[in-house]
MARBA-3410 file (N, C-alpha, C, O; in Angstrom, 1 decimal):
254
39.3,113.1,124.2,39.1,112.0,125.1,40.5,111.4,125.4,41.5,111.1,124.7 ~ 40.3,111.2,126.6,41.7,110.3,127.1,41.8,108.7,127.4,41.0,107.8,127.7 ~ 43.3,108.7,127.3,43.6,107.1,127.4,42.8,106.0,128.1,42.6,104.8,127.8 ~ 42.2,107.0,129.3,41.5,106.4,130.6,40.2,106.4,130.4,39.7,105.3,130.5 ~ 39.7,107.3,130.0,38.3,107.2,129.2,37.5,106.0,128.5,36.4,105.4,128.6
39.1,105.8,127.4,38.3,104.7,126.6,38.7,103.3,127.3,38.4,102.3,126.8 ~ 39.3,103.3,128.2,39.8,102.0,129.1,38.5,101.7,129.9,38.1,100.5,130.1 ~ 37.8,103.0,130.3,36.5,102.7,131.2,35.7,102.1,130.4,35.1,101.1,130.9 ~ 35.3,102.6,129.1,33.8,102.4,128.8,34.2,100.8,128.1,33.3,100.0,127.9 ~ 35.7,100.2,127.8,35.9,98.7,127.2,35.7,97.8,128.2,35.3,96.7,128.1
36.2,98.6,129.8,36.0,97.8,130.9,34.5,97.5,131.2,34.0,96.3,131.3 ~ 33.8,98.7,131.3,32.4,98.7,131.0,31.4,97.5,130.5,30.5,96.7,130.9 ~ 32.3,97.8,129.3,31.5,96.3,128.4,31.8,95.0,129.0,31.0,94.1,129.2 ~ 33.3,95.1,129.2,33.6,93.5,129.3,33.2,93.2,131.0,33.5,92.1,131.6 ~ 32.4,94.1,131.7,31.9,93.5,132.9,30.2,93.6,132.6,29.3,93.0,133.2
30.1,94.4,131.5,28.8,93.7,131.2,27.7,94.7,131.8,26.5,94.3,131.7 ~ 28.1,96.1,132.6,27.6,97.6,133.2,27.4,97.7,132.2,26.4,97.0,132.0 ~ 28.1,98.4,130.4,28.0,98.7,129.8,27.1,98.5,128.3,28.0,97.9,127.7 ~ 26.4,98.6,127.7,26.2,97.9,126.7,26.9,97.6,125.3,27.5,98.6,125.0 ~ 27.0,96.8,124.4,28.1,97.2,123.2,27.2,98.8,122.5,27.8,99.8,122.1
25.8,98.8,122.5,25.5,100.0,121.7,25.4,100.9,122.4,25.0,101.9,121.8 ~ 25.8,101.3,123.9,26.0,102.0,124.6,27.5,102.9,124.3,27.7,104.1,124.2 ~ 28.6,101.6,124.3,29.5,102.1,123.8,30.2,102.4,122.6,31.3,102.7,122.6 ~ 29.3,102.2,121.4,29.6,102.5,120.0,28.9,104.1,120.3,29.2,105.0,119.5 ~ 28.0,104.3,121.3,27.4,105.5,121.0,28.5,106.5,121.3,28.6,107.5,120.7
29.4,105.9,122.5,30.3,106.8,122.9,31.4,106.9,122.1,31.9,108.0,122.2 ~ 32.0,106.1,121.2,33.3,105.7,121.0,33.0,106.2,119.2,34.0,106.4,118.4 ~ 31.8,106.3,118.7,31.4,106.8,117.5,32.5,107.9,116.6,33.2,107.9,115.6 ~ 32.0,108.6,117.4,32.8,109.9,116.7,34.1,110.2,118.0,34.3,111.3,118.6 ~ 34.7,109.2,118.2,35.6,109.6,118.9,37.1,110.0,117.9,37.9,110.8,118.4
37.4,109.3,116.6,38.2,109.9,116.1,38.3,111.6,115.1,39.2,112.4,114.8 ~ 37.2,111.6,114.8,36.7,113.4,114.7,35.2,113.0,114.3,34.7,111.8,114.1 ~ 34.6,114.4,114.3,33.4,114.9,114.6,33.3,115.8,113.0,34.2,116.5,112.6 ~ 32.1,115.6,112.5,31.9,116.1,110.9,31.1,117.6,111.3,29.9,117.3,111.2 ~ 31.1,118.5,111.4,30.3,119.9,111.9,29.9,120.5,110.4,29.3,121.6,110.2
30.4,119.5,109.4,30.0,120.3,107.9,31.1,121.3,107.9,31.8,121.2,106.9 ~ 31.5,122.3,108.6,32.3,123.4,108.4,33.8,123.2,108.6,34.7,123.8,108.0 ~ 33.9,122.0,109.8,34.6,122.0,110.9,34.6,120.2,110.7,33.5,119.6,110.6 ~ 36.0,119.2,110.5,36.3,118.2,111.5,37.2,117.8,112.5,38.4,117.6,112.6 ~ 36.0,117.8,113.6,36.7,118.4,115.0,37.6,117.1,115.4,37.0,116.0,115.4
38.8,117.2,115.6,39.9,116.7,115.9,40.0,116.0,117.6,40.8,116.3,118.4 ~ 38.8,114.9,117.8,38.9,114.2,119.1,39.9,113.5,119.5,40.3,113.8,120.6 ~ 40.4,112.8,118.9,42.0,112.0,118.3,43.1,112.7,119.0,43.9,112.0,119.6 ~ 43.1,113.8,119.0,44.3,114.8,118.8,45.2,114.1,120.5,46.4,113.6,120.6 ~ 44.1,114.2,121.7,45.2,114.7,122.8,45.1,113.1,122.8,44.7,112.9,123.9
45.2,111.9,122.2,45.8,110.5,122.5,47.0,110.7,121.5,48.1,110.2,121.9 ~ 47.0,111.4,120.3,48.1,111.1,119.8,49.2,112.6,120.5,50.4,112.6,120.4 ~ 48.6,113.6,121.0,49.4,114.8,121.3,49.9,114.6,122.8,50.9,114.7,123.5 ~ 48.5,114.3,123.2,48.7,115.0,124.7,48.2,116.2,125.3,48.3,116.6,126.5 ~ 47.3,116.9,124.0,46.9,117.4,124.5,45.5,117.7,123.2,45.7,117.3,122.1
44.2,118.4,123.5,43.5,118.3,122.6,43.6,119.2,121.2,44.6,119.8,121.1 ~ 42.9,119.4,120.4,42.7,120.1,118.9,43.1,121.6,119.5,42.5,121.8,120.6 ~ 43.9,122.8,119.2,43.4,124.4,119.5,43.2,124.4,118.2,43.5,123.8,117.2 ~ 42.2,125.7,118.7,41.3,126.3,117.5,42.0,127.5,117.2,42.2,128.5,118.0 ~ 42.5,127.3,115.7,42.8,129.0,115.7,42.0,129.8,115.2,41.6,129.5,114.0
41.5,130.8,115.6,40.3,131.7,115.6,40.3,132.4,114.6,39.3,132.4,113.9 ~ 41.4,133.3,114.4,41.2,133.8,113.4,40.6,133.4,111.4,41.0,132.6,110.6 ~ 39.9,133.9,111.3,39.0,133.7,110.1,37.8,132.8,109.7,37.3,132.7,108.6 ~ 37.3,132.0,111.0,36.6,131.6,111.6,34.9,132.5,112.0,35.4,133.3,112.8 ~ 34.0,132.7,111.9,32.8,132.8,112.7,32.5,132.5,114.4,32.7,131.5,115.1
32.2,133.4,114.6,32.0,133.2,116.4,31.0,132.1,116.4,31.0,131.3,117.3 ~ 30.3,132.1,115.7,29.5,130.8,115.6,30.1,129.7,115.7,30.1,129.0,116.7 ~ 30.7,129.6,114.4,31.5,128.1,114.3,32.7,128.2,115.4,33.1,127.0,115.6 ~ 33.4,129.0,116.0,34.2,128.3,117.0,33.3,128.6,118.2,34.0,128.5,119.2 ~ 32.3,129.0,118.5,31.5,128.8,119.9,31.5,127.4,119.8,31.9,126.7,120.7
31.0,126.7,118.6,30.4,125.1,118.3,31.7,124.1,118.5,31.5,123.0,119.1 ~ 32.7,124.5,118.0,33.8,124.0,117.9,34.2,123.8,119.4,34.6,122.6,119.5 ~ 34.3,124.6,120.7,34.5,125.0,121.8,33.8,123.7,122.1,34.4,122.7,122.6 ~ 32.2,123.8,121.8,31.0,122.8,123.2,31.2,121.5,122.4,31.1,120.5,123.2 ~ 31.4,121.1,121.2,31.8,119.6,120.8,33.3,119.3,121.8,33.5,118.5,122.6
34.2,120.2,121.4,35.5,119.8,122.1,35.3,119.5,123.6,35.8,118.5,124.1 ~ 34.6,120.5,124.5,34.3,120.1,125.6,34.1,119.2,126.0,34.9,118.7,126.7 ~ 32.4,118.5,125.5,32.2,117.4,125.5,32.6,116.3,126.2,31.9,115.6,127.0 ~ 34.5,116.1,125.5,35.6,115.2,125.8,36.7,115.6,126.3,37.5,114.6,126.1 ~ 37.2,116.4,126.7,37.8,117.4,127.0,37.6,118.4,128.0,36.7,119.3,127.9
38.9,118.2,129.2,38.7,119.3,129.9,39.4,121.0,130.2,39.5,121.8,131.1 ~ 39.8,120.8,128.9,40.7,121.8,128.6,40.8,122.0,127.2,41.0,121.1,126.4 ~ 40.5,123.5,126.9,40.6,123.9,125.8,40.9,125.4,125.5,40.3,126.2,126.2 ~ 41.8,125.9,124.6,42.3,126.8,124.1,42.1,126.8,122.7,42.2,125.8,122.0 ~ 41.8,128.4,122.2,41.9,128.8,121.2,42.7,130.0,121.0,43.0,130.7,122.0
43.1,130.4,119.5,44.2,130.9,119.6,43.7,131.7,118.7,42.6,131.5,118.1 ~ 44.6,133.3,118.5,44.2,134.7,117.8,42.9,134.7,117.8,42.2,134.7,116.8 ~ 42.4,134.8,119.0,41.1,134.9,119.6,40.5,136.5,119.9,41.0,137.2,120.7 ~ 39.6,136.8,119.3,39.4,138.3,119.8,38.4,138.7,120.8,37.6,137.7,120.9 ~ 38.0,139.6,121.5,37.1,139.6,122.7,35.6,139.1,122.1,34.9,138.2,122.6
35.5,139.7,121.2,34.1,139.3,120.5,34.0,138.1,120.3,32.9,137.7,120.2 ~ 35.2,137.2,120.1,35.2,135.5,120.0,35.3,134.9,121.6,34.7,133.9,121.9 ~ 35.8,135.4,122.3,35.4,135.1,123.8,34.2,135.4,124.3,33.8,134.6,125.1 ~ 33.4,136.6,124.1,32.1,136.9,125.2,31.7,135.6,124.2,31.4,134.6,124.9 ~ 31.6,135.2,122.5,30.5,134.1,122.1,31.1,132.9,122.9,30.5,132.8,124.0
32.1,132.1,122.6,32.6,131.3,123.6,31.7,131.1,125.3,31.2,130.0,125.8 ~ 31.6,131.9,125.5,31.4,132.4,127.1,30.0,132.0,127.6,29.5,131.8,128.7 ~ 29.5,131.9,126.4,28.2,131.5,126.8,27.8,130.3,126.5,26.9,129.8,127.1 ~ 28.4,129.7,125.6,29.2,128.0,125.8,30.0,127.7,126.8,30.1,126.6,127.4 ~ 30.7,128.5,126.9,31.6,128.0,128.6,31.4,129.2,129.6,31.9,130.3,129.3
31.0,129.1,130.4,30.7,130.4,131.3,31.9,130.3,132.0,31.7,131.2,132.8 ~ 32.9,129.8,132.2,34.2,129.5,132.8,34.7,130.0,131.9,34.2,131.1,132.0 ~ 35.6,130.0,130.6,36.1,130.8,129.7,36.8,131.9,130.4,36.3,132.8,131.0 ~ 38.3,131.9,130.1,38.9,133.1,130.6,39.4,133.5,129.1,39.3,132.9,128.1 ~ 39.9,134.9,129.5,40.3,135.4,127.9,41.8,136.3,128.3,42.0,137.3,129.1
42.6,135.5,127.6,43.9,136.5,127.9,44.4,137.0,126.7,44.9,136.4,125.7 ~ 44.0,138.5,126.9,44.3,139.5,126.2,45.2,140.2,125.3,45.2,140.8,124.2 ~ 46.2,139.9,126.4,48.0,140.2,125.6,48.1,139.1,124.0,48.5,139.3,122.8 ~ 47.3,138.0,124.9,48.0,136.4,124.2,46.9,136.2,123.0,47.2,135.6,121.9 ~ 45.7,136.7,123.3,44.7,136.6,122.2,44.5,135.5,122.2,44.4,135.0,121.1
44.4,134.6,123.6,43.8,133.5,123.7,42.6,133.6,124.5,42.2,134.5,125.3 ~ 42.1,132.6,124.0,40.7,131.8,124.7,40.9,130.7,125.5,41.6,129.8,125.0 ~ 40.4,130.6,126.6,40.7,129.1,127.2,39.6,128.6,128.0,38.7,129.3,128.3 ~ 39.8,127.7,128.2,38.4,126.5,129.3,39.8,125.6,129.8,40.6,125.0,129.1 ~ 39.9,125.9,131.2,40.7,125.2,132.1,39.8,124.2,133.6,39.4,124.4,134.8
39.9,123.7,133.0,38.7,122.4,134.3,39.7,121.6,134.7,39.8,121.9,135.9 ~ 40.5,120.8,134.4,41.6,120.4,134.9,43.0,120.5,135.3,43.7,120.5,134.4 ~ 43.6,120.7,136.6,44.4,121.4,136.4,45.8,120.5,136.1,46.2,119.7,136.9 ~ 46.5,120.9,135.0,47.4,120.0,134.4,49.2,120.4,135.2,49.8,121.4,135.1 ~ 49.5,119.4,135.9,50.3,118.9,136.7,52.0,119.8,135.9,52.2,119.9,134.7
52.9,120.1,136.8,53.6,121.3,135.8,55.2,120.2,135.7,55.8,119.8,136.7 ~ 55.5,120.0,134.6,56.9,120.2,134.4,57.9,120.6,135.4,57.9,121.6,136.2 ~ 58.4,120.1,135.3,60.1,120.5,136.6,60.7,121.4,135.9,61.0,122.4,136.5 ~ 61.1,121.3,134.4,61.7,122.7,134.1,61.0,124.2,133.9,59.9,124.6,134.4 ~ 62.0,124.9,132.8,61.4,126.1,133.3,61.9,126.4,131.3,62.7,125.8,130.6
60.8,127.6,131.0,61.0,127.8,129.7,60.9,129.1,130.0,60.1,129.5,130.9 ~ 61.6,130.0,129.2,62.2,131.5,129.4,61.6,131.5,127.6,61.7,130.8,126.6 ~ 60.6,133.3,128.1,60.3,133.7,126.8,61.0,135.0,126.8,60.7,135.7,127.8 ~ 62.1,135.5,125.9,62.6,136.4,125.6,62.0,138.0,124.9,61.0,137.5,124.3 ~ 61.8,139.1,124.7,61.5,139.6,123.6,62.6,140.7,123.4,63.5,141.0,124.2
62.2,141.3,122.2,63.7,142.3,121.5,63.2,143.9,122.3,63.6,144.6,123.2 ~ 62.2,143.8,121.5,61.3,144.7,122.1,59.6,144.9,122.7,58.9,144.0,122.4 ~ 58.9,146.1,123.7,57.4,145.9,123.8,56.4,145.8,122.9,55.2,145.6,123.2 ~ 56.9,146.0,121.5,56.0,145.8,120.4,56.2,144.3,120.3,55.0,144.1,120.1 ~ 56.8,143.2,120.3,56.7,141.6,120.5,56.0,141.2,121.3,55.3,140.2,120.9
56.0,141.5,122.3,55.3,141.4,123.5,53.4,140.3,123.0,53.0,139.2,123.5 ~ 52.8,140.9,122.4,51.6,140.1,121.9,52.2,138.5,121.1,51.4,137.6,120.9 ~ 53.3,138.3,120.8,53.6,137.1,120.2,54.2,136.6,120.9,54.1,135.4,120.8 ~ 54.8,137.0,121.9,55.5,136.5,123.3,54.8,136.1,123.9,54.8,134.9,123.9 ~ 53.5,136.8,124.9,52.4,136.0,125.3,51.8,135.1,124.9,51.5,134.2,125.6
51.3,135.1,123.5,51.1,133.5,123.0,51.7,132.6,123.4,51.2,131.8,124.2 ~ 53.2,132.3,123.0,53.9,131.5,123.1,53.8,131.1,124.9,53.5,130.0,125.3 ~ 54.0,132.2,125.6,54.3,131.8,127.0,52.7,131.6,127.3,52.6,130.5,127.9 ~ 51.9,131.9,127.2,50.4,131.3,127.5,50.0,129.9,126.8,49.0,129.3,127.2 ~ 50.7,129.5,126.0,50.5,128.5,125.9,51.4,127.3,126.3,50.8,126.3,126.8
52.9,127.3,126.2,53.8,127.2,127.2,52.8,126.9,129.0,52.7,125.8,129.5 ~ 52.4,128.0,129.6,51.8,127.2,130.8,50.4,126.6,130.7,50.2,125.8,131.7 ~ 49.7,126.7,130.0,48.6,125.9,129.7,48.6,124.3,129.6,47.9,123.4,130.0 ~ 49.9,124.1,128.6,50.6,122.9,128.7,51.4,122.2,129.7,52.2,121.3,129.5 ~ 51.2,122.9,130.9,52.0,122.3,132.1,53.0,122.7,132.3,53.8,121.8,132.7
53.8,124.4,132.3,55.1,124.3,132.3,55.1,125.8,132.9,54.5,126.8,132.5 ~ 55.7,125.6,133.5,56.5,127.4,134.7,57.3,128.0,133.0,57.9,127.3,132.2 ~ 57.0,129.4,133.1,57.5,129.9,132.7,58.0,132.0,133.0,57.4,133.0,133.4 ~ 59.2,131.6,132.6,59.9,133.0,133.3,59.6,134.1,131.9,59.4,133.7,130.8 ~ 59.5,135.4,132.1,59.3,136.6,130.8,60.5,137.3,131.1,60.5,137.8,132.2
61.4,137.6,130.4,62.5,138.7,129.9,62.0,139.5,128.7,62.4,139.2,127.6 ~ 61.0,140.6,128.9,60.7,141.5,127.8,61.9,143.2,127.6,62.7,143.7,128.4 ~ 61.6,143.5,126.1,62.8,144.1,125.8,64.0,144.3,126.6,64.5,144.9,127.5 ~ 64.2,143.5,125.8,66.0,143.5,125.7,66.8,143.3,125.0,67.8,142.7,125.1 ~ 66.2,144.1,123.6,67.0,143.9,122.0,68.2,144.4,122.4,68.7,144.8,123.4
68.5,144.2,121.0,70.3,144.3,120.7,70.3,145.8,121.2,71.0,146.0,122.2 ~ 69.8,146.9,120.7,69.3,148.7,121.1,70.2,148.7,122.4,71.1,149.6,122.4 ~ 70.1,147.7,123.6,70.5,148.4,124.2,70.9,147.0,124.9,70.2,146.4,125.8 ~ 71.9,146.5,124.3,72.2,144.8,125.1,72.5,144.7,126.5,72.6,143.6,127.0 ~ 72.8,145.6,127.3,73.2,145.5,128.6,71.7,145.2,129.1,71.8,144.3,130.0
70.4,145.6,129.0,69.5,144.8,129.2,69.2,143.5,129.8,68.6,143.0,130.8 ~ 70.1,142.8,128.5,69.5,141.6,127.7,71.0,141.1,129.2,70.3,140.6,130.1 ~ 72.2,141.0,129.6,72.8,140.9,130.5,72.2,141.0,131.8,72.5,140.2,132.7 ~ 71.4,142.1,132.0,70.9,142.5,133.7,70.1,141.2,134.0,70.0,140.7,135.2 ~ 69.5,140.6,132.6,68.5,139.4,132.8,68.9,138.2,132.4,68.2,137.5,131.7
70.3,138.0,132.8,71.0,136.6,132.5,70.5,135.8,134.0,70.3,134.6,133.7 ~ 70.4,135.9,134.8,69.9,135.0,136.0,68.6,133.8,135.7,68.4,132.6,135.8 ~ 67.9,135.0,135.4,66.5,134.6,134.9,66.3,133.5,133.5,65.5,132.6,133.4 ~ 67.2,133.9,132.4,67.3,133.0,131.4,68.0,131.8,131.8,67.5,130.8,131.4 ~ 69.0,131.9,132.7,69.7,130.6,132.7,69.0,129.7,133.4,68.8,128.6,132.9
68.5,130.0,134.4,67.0,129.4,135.0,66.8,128.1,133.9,66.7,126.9,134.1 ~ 66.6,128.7,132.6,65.2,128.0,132.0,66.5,126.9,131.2,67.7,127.0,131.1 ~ 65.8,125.9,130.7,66.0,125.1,130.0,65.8,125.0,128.4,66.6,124.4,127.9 ~ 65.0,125.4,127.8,64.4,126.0,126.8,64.3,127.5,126.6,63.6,128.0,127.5 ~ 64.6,128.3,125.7,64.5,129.5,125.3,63.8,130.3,124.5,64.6,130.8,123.7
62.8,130.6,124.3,61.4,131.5,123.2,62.0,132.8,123.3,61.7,133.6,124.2 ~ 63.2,133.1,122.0,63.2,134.7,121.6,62.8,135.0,120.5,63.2,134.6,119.4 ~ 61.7,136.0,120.9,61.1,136.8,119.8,61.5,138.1,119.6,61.6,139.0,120.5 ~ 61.6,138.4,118.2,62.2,139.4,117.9,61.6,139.9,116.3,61.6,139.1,115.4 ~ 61.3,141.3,116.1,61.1,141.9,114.6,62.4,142.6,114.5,63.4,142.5,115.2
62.0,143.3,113.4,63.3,144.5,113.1,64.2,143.7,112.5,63.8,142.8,111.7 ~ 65.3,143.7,112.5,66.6,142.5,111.9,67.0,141.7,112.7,68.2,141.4,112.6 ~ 66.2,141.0,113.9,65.6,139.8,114.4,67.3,139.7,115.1,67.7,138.6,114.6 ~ 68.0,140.1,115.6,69.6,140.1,116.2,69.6,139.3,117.4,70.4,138.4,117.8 ~ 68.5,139.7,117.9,68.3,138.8,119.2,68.7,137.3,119.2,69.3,136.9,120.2
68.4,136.7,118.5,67.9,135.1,118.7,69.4,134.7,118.5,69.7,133.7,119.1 ~ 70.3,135.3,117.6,72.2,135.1,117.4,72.5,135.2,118.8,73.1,134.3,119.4 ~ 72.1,136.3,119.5,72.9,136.8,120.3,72.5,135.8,122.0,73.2,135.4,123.0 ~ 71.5,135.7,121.6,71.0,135.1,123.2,71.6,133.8,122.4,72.6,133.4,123.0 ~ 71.1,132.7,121.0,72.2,131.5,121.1,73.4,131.2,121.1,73.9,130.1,120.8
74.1,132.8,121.3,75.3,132.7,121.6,76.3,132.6,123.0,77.4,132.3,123.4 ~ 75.3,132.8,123.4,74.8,133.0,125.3,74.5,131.6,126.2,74.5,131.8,127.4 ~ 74.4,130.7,126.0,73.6,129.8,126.5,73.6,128.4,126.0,73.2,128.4,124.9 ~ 74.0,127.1,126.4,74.1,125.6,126.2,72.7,125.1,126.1,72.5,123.9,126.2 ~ 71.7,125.9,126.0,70.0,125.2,125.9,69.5,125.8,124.3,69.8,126.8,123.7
68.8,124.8,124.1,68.0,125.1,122.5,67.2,126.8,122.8,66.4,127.2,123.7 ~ 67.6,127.2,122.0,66.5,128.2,121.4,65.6,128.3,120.2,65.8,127.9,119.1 ~ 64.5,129.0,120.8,63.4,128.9,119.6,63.1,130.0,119.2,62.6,130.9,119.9 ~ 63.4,130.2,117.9,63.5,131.8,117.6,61.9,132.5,117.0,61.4,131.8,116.1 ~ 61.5,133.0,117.2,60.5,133.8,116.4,60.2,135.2,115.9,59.8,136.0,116.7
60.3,135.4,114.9,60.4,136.2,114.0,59.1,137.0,114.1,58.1,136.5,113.9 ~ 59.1,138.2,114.5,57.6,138.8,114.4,57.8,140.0,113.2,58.8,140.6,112.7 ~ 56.3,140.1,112.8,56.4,141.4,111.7,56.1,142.8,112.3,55.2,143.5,111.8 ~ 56.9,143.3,113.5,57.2,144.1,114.0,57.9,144.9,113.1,58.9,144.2,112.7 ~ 58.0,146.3,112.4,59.1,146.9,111.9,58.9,147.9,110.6,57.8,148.1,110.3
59.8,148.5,110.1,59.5,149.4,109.1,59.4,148.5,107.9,59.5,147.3,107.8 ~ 59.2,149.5,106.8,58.8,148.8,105.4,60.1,147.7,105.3,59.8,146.6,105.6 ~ 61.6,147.9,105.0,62.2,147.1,104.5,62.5,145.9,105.2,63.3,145.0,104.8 ~ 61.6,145.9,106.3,61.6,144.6,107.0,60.6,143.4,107.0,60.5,142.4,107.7 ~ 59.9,144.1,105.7,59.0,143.1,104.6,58.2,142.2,106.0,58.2,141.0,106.2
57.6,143.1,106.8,56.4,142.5,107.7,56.9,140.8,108.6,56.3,139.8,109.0 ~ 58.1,141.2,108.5,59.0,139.9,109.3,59.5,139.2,108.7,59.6,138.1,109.3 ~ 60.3,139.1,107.3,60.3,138.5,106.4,62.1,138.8,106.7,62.7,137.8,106.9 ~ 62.8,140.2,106.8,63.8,140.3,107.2,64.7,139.4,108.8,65.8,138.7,108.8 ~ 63.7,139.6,109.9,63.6,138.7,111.1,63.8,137.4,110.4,64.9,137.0,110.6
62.8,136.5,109.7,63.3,135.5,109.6,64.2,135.0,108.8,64.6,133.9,108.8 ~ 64.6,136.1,107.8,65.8,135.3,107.3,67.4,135.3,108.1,68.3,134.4,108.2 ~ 67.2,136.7,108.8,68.1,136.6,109.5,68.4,135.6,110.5,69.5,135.1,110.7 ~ 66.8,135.2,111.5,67.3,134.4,112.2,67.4,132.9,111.6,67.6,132.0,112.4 ~ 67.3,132.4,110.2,67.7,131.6,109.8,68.9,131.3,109.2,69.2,130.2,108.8
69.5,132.3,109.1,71.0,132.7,109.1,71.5,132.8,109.8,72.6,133.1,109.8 ~ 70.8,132.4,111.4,72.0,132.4,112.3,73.7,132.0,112.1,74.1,131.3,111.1 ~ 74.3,132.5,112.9,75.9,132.1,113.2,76.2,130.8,114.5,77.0,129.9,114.6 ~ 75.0,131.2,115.4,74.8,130.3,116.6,73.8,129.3,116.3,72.8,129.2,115.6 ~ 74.8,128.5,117.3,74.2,126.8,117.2,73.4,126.6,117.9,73.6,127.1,119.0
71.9,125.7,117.6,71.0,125.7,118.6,69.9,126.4,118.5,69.0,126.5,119.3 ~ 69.9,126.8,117.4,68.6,127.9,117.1,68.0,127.4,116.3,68.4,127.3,115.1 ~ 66.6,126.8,116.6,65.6,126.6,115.4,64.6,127.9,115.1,64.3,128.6,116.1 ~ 64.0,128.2,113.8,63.0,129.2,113.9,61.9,128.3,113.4,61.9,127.3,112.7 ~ 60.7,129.3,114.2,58.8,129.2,113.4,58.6,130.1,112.6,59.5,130.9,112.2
57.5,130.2,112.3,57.3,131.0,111.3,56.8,132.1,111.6,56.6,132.2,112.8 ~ 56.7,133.0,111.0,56.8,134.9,111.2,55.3,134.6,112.5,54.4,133.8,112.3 ~ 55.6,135.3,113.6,54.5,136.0,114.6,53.7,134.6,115.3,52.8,134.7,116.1 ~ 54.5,133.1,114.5,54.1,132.1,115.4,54.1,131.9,116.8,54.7,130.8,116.9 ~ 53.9,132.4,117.9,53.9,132.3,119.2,53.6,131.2,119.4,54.5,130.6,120.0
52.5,130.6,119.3,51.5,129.2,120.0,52.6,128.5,119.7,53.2,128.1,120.7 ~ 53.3,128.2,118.1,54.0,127.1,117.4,55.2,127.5,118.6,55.4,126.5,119.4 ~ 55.7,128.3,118.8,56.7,128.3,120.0,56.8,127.7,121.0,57.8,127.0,121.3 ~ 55.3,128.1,122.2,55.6,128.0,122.9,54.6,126.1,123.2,54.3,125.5,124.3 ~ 54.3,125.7,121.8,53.7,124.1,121.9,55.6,123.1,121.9,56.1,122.2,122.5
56.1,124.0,120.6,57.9,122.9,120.7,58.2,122.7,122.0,58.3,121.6,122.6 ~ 58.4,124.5,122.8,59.3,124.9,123.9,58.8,123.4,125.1,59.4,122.6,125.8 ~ 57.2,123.8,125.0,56.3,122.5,126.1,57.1,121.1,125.5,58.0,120.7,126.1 ~ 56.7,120.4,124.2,57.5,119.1,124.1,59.3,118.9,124.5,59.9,117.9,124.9 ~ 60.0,120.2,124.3,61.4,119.9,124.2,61.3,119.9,125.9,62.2,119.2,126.5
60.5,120.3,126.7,60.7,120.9,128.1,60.5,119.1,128.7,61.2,118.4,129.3 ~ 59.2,118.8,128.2,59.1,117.4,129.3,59.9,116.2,128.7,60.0,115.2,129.4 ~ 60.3,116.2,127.5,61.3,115.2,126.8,62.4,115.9,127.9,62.8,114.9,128.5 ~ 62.8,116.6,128.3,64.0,116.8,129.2,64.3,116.4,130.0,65.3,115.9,130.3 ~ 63.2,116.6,130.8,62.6,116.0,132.2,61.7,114.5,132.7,61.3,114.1,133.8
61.8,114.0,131.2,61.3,112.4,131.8,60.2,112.1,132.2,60.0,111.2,132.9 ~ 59.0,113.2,131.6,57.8,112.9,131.2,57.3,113.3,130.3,57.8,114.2,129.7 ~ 56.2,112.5,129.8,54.9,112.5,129.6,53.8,113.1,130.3,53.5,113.0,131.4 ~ 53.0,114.1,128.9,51.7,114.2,129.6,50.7,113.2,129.9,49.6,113.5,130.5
END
């Protein structure tokens, strides 16, 4: 529920359209919702900006179909995340609008269409095996209002790559490089560039690369300044910073 929402139903009252038990009916469970399995997070987009996502994974298609039609409710926009097809066709029949992007292993309900940011957020990757954590990030990145540019592989392997696509990065204001293997990328591109980068670590890689565990220490060991990391294969957590650092830049608010 939004700011405007609950402005209506107080206005409501105080002109006397509304009733007070009319609007306790509404305003009840407006800070969360008890589902027994699930408390659903109404609250979220007055203090966020934007509402609860659901992360799917380990979840029941049940309980996030339910999770989906409570959130709706109040909400015209919703995303769930490590979403699998089988959690989308359930979804789907709670939202017949429901799109499912694939790469990103999201779920979404888009009813409103949310007004875009002036800048531009660039998702990097090392290599096409990143690419599924890269879409998250950048699927969620435009979901939240924001143009975003893709530079996929362009690891260190073959850095002239990662040069052919300097146009494109400088563009952006914000940076999402994802990278497995011994994660070199995220040094090299914030060595590149006067804008924050957000590094993410994926468990892309052979055994001694401990399922991303090498990636992120490395890129926590950066040498370059400017680099924060998420945690191993966080994409969403990426590209949710990359959205706040992008409109704190630009002088809005959602």
């Amino acid at each position: 529920m939004k700011i405007g929402a609950i402005k209506k139903v107080l206005r409501g009252v105080k002109s006397g359209h509304v009733s007070v038990t009319q609007a306790m009916d509404t305003l009840k469970n407006l800070p969360f919702e008890d589902l027994h399995f699930a408390m659903v997070d109404h609250h979220r987009s007055l203090r966020t900006g934007y509402p609860e996502v659901i992360y799917c994974q380990g979840k029941t298609n049940r309980q996030i179909a339910m999770i989906f039609e409570k959130l709706l409710k109040r909400n015209k926009n919703i995303m769930g995340t490590r979403a699998s097809r089988d959690v989308y066709e359930a979804v789907k029949k709670t939202a017949p609008d429901a799109v499912y992007h694939e790469a990103a292993r999201i779920a979404s309900v888009d009813r409103e269409k949310i007004k875009k940011s002036k800048g531009v957020i660039a998702v990097i990757t090392a290599g096409t095996s990143d690419i599924p954590v890269a879409e998250e990030a950048a699927v969620t990145a435009e979901k939240l209002g924001n143009e975003v540019v893709r530079v996929y592989d362009v690891g260190v392997a073959g850095i002239h790559r990662l040069f052919a696509g300097m146009d494109r990065i400088n563009r952006a204001g914000v940076l999402i490089v994802v990278a497995g293997m011994e994660g070199a990328l995220a040094s090299v591109v914030g060595g590149l560039v006067d804008k924050p980068v957000i590094a993410v670590p994926t468990s892309v890689g052979y055994g001694a690369s401990f399922g991303g565990l090498a990636a992120l220490l490395a890129m926590l060991n950066s040498c370059a300044s400017g680099v924060g990391v998420v945690n191993i294969d966080n994409g969403f957590g990426a590209g949710f910073l990359a959205s706040k650092i992008n409109k704190l830049a630009n002088g809005r608010k959602k």
